[in-house]
C-alpha positions as CSV (number, residue, x, y, z in Angstrom):
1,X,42.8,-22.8,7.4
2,X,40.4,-22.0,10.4
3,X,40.9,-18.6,9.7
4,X,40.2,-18.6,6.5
5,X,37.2,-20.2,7.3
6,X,35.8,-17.8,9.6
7,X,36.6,-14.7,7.3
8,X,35.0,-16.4,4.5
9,X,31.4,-17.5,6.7
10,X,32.0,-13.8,8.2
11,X,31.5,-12.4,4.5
12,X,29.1,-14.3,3.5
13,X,26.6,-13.3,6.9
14,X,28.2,-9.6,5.6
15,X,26.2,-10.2,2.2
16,X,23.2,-12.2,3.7
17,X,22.8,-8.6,5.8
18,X,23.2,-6.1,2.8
19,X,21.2,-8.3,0.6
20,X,18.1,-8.4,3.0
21,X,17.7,-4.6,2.8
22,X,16.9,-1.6,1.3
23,X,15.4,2.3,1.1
24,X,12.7,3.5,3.0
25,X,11.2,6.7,3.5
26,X,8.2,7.9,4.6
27,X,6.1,10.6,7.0
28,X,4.8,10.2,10.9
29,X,1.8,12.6,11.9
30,X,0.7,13.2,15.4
31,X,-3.1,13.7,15.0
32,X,-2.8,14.7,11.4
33,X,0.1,17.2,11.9
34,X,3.9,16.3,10.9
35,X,6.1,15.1,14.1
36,X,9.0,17.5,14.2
37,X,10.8,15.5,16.0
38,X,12.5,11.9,16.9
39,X,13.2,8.8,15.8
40,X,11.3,6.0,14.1
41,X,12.9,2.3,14.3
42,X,12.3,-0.5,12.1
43,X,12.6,-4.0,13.4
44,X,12.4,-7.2,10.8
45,X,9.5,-9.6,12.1
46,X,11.6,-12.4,10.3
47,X,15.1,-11.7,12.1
48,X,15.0,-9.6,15.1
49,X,18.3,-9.0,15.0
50,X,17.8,-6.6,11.8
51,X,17.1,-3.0,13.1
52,X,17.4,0.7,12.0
53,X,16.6,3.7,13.3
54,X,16.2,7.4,11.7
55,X,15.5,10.6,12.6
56,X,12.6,12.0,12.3
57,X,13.0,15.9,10.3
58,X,11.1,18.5,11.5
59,X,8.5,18.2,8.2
60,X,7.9,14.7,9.6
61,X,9.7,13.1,6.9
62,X,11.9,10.1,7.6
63,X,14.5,8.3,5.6
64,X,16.5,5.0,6.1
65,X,18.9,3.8,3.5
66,X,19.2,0.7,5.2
67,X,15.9,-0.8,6.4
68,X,15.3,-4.6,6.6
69,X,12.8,-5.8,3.8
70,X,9.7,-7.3,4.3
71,X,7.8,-7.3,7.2
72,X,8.7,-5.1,9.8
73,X,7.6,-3.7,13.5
74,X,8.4,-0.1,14.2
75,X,8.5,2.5,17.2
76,X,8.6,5.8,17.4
77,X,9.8,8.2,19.9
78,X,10.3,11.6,20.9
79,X,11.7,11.4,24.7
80,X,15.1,11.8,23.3
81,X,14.5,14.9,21.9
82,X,13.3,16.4,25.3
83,X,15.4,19.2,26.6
84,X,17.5,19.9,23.8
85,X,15.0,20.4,21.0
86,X,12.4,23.3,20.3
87,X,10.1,21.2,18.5
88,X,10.0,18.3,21.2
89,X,6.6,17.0,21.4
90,X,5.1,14.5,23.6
91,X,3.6,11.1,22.6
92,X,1.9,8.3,24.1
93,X,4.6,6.2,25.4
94,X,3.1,3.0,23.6
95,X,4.5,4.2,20.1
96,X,8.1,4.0,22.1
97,X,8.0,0.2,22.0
98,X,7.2,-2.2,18.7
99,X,5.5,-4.5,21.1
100,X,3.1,-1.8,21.7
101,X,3.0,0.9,19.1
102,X,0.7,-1.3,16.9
103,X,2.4,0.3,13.8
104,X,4.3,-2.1,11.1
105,X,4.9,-1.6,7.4
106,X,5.9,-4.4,4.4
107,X,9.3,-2.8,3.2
108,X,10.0,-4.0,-0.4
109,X,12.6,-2.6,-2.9
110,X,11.6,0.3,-5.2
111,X,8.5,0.9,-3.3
112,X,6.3,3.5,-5.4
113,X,4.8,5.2,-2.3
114,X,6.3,7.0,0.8
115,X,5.4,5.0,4.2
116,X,3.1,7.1,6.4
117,X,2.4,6.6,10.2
118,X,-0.4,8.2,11.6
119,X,-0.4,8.7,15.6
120,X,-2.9,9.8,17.8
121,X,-2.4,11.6,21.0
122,X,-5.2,9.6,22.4
């Protein structure tokens, strides 16, 4: 009966999750050229313990299938593509972190127009 119990609360978290996202796609510039590289992370101001992460195309474009909806912090970095990637450009390392980047979006289903993030090098 226990068990029962916990596959069936287990579930229901399993739909709470799925039900609490959706698409997302959008583009990040670096001072008004596309980032070719990285990743882009979106973390739910509402539960913290909903976050994605993408990577970035080399157009700039991004695209999460699963991205918490509502209001959400993001961070963008390209350190990971150091070393391995021609198109590895440098950012200021604030964007790395959502506590710093000062970027956020309102994610809501069926969203008519792409997300775009806009970074500076300075």
């Amino acid at each position: 009966m226990l068990i029962l119990a916990l596959l069936l609360t287990g579930c229901r978290h399993q739909a709470a999750i799925e039900s609490s996202r959706t698409a997302a796609q959008g583009t990040v510039t670096l001072d008004g050229k596309p980032l070719p590289c990285g990743s882009i992370s979106l973390l739910s101001v509402e539960n913290p313990m909903y976050r994605v992460s993408a990577l970035i195309r080399s157009d700039g474009s991004f695209s999460v299938a699963d991205a918490p909806k509502g209001k959400v912090n993001v961070a963008i970095e390209t350190e990971t593509a150091r070393g391995n990637n021609p198109n590895y450009v440098p950012i200021p390392k604030r964007y790395g972190d959502v506590k710093t980047s000062g970027l956020s979006a309102d994610i809501q289903p069926d969203a008519a127009a792409p997300f775009a993030f806009e970074l500076k090098s300075k």
